[in-house]
NUVOKOL-488561 format. One record per residue (C-alpha): x, y negated, z. Coordinates in Angstrom, 3 decimals, padded with zeros to 6 digits. Each point is the difference from the previous one (the first is absolute). Example, Ala and Ser with C-alpha at 12.3 -4.5 7.8 and 13.67 -1.06 7.14 Angstrom:
// residues 2
+----------+----------+----------+
:        X :        Y :        Z :
+----------+----------+----------+
:  012.300 :  004.500 :  007.800 :
:  001.370 : -003.440 : -000.660 :
+----------+----------+----------+
END
This chain:
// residues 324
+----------+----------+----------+
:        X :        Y :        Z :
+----------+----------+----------+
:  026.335 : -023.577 :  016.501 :
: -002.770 :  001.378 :  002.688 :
: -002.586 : -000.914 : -002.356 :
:  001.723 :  001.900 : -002.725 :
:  000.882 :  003.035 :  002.193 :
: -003.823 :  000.064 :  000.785 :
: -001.023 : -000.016 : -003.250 :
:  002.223 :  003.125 : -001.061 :
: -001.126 :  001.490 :  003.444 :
: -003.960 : -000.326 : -001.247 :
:  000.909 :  001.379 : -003.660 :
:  001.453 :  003.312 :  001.777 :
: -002.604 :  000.535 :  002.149 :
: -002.419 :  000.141 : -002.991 :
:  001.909 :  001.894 : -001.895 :
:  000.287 :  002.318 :  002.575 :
: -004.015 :  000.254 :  000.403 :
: -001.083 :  000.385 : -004.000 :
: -000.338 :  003.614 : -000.583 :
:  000.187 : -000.601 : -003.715 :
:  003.547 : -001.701 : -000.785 :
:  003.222 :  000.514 : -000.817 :
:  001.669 : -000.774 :  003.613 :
: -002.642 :  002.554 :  002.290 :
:  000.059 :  002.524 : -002.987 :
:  003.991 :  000.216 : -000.356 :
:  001.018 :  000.013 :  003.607 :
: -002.124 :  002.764 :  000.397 :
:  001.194 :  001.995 : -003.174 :
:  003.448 :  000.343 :  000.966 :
: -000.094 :  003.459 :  001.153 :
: -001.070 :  001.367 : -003.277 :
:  000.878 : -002.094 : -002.531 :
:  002.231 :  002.042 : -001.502 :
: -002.040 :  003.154 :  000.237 :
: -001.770 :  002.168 : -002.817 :
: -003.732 : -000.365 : -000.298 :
: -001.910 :  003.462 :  000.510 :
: -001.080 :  001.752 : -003.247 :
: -003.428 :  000.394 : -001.125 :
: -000.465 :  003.633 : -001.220 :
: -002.512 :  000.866 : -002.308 :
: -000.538 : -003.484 : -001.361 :
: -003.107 :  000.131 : -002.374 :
:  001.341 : -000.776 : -003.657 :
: -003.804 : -000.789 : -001.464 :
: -001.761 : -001.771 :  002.401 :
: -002.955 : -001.161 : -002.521 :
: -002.656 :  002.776 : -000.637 :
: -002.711 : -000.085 : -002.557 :
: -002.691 :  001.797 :  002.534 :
:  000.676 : -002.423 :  002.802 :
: -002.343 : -003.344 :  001.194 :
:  002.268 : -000.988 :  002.615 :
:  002.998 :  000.802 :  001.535 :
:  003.174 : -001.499 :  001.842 :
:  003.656 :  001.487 :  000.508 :
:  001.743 : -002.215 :  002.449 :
:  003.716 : -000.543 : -001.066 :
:  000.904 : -001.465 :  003.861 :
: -000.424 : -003.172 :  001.856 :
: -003.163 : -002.631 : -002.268 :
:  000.994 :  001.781 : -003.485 :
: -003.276 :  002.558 : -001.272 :
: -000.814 :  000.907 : -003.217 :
: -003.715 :  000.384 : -000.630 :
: -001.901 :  001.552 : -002.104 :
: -003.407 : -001.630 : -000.885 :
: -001.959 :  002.484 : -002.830 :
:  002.840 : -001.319 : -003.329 :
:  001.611 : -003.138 :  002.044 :
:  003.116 :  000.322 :  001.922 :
:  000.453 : -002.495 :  002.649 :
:  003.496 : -000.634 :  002.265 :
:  000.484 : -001.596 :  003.330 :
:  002.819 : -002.227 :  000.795 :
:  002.482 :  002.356 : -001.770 :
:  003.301 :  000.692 :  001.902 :
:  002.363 :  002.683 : -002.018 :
:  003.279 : -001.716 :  001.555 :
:  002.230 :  001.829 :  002.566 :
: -000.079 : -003.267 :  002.139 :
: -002.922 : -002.933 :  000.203 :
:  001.940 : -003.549 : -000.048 :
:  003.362 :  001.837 :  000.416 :
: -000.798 :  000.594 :  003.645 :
: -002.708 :  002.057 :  000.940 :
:  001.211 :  003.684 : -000.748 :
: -001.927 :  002.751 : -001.431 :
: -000.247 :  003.489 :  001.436 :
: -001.541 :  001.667 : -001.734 :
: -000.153 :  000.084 : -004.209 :
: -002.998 : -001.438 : -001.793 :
: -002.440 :  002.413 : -000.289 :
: -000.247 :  000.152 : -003.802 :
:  003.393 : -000.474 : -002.254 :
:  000.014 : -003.188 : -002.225 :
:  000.329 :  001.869 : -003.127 :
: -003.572 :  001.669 :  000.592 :
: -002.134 : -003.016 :  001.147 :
: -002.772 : -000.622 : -002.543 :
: -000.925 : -002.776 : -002.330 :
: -001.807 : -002.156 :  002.490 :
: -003.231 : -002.356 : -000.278 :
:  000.383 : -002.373 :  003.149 :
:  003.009 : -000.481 :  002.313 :
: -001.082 : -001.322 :  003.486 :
:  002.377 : -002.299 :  001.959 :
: -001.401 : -001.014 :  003.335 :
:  002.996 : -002.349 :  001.060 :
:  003.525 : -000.917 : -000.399 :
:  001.923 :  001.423 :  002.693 :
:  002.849 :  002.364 : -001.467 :
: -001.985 :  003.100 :  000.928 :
: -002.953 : -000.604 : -001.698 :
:  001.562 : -001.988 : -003.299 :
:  002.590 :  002.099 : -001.520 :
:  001.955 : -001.864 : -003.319 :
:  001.649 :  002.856 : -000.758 :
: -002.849 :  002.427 :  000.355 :
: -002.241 : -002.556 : -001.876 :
:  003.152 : -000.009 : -002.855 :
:  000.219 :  004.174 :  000.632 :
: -003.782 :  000.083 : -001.137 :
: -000.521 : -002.330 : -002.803 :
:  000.860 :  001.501 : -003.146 :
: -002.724 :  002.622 :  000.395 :
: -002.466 : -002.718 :  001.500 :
:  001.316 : -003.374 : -001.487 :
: -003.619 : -000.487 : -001.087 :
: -001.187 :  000.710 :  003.516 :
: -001.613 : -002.928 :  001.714 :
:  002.039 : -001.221 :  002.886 :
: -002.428 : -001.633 :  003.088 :
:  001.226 : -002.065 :  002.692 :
: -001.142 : -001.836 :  002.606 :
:  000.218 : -003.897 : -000.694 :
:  003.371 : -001.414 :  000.827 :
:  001.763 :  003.172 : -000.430 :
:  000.717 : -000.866 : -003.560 :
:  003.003 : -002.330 :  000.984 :
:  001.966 :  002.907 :  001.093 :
: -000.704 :  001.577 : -003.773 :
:  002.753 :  000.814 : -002.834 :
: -000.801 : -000.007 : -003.528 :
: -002.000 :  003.145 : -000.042 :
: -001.718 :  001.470 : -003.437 :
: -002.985 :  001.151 :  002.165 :
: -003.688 : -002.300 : -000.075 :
:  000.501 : -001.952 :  002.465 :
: -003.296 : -000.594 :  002.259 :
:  000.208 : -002.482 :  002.909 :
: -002.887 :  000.566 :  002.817 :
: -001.490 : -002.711 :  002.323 :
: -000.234 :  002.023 :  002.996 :
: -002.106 : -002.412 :  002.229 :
:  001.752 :  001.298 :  002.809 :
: -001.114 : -002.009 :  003.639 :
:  000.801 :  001.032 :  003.495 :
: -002.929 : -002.784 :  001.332 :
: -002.862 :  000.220 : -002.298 :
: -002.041 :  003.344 : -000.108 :
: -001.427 : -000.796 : -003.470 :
:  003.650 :  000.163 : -001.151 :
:  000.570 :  003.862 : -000.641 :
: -000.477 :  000.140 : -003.869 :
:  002.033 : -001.431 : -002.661 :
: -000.210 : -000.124 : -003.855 :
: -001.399 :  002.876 : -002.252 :
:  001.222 :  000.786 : -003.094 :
:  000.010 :  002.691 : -002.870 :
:  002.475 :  001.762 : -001.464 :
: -000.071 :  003.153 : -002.428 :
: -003.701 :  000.642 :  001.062 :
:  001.204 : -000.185 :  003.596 :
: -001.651 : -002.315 :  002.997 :
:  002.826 : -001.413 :  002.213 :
: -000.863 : -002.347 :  002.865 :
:  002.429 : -001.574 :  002.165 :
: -001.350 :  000.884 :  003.844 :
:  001.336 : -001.502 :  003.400 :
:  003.425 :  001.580 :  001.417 :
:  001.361 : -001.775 :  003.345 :
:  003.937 : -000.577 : -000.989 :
:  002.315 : -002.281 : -000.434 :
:  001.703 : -000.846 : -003.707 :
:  003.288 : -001.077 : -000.859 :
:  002.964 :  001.947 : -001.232 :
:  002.669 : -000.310 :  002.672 :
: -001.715 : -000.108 :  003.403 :
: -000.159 : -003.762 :  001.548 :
: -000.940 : -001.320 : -003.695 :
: -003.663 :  001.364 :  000.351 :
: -000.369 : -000.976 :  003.507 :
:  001.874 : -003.454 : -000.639 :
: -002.091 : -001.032 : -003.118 :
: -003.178 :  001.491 :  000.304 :
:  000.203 :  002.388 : -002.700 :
: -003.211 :  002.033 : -000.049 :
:  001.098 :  002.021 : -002.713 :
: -001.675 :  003.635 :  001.310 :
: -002.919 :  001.634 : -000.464 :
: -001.925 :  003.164 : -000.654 :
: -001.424 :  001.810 : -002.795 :
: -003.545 :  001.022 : -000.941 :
:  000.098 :  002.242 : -002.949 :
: -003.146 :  001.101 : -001.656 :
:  000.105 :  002.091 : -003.678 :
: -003.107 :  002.043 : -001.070 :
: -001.640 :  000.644 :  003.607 :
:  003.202 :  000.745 :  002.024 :
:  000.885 : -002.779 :  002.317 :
:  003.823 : -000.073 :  001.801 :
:  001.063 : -002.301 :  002.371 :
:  003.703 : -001.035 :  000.456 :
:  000.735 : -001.607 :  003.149 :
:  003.427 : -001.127 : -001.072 :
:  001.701 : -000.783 :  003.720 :
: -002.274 : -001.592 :  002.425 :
: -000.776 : -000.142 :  003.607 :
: -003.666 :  000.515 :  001.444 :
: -002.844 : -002.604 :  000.030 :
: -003.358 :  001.139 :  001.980 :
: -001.981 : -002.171 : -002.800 :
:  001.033 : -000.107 : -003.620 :
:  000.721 :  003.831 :  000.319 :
: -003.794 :  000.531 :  000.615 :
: -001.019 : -002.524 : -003.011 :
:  002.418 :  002.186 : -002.333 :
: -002.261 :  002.944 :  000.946 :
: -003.020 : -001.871 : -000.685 :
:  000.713 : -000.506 : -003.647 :
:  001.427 :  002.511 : -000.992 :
: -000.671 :  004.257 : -000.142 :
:  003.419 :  000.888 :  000.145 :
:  000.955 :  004.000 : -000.871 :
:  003.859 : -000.419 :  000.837 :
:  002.231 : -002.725 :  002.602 :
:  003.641 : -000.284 : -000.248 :
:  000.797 : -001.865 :  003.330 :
:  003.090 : -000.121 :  001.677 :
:  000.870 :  001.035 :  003.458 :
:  003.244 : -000.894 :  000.504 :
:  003.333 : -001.207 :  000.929 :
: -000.559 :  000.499 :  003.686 :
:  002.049 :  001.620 :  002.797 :
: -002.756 : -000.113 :  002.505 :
: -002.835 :  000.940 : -002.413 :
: -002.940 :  000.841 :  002.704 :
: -001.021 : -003.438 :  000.248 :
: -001.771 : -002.057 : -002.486 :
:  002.726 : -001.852 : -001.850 :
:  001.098 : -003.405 : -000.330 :
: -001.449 : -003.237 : -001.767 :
:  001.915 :  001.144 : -003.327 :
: -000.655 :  003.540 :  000.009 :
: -002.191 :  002.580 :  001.230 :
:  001.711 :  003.329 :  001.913 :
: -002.057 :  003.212 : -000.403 :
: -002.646 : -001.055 :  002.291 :
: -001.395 : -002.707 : -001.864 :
:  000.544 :  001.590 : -003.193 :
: -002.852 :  002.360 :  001.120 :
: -002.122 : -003.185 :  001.239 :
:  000.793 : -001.501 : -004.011 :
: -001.193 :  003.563 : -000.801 :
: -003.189 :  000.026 :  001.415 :
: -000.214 : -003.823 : -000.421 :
: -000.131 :  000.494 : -003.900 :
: -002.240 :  003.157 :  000.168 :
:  002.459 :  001.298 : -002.118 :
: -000.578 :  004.077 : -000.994 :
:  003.493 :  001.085 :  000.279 :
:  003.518 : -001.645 :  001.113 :
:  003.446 :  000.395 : -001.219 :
:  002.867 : -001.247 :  002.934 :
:  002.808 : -002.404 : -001.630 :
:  002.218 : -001.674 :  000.626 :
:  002.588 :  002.621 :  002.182 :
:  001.995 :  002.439 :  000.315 :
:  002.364 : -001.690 : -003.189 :
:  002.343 : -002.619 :  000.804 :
:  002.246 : -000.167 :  003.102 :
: -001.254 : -003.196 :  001.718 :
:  000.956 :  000.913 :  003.324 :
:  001.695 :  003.203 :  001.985 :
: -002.632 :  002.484 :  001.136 :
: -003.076 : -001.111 : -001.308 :
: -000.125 :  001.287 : -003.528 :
: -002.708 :  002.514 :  000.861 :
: -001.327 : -001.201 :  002.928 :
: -002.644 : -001.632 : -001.902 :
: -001.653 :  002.751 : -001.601 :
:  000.471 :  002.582 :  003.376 :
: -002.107 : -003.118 :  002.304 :
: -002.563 :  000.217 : -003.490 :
: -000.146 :  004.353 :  000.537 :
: -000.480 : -001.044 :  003.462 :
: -003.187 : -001.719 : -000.401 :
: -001.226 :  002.402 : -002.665 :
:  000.465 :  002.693 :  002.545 :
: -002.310 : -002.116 :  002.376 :
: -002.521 : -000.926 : -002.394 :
: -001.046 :  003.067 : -001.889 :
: -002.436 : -002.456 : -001.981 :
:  003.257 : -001.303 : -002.208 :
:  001.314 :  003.817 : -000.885 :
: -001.411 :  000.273 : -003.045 :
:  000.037 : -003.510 : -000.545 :
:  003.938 : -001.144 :  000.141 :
:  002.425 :  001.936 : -002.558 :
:  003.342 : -000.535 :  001.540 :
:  002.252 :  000.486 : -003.355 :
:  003.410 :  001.606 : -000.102 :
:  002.025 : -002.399 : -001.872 :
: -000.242 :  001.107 : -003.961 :
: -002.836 :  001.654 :  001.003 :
: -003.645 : -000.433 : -002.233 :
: -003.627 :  000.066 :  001.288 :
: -002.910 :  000.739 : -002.572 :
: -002.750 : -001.482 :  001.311 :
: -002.709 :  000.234 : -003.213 :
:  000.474 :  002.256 : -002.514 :
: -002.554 : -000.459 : -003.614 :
+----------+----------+----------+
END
């Protein structure tokens, strides 16, 4: 009986620790679960434009839609009003279902119900059925029977060896993808990643007639691999994620990096301009929704260098960044 008691002692205390799972997310959702997300006014109806080279509109939390010269590229798409039931929006997506355009490439860094979205996935695919669908390796267990290409990615993730911070490469509509290092965990319902070693996560390199983005996915800060990213690659735009965090002036933790060390991944990459993800969406927990992005206006106030540099988007907003 002790040993059993222990046991259900050890599996609460985890729970209680994993930022990313059902148990931390709903406790803490409580107070505005049954709340209305805030509108988006102004949402932009035609986000593709024929005299653009690049450009992103972030719809909240991972989800952008890019615009690489005549390719359309999505991030982790999340439409839904909740991620994994849970996790409570609020604020709308930044661009209404209806209007998002036929799309090239869908990015998924990872599993967790924030970042993998069935129904936004389902929401999406009749305009883009013949989209190709990437994933990290080992996500692809978690998959329903979707029309899209489905493209599997050996990320080569490794927290030990430096030489492990690039994965596969592959090619897709005239597009370069490349699978880059992220520092996560996998799985789909918090303990299963930790529990089984899923190292289904991983970042994005995406290359398409000399524009190069970078999509960090989620990841915490490595002093390393960050630097080797920089070294191969000239990259124009970085969408890297700063938080959830409720104390967000200190560098982060293993799993993912608070608004200080998404500056360090900044500069790391030599990246020429940043997006912030990956806030100011979901309810995770009370008080910090924004707290994230005022600790990142902090530092920009600080550092002058990074004014013209960081682009911190209003949700639905879009940023032209080359024009033809």
């Amino acid at each position: 009986m002790i040993k059993y008691i222990t046991r259900v002692l050890m599996i609460f205390i985890a729970l209680s620790q994993i930022s990313c799972n059902l148990f931390y997310v709903a406790v803490r959702n409580v107070p505005v679960f049954f709340s209305t997300p805030e509108q988006v006014k102004n949402k932009i109806k035609q986000p593709v434009k024929e005299n653009v080279r690049l450009s992103a509109l972030w719809v909240g939390h991972a989800t952008v839609l890019i615009q690489m010269d005549d390719k359309v590229i999505m991030t982790d798409p999340l439409f839904s009003e909740t991620a994994g039931e849970f996790a409570r929006r609020v604020v709308e997506p930044g661009m209404d279902e209806e209007d998002i355009p036929k799309c090239d490439l869908i990015l998924i860094s990872h599993s967790h119900f924030d970042h993998l979205s069935f129904a936004s996935l389902e929401g999406i695919e009749e305009r883009s059925s013949h989209a190709s669908l990437l994933f990290p390796s080992g996500l692809e267990k978690y998959l329903p029977n979707f029309t899209y290409s489905l493209v599997r990615m050996d990320n080569n993730n490794g927290y030990e060896d430096v030489n492990r911070y690039i994965g596969e490469k592959t090619t897709l509509s005239g597009i370069d993808v490349t699978s880059v290092f992220a520092q996560h965990w996998g799985g789909r319902y918090g303990l299963d990643g930790y529990l089984w070693g899923d190292n289904a996560y991983t970042g994005y390199i995406i290359q398409y007639h000399g524009l190069t983005v970078y999509f960090a996915g989620d990841t915490g800060y490595d002093p390393v691999k960050f630097k080797k990213i920089g070294e191969m690659y000239n990259i124009d735009l970085a969408l890297i994620p700063i938080g959830p965090c409720i104390d967000c002036n200190h560098c982060g933790v293993q799993n993912h990096a608070f608004p200080p060390c998404a500056v360090e991944i900044f500069k790391d990459i030599k990246a020429k301009r940043m997006i912030p993800i990956h806030y100011g969406t979901l309810y995770f927990a009370q008080g910090y929704v924004d707290a994230p992005v005022d600790a990142l206006k902090s530092i920009i106030a600080n550092d002058t260098s990074l004014k013209d540099k960081i682009d911190i988007l209003k949700i639905g907003e879009q940023k032209i960044y080359y024009e033809k």
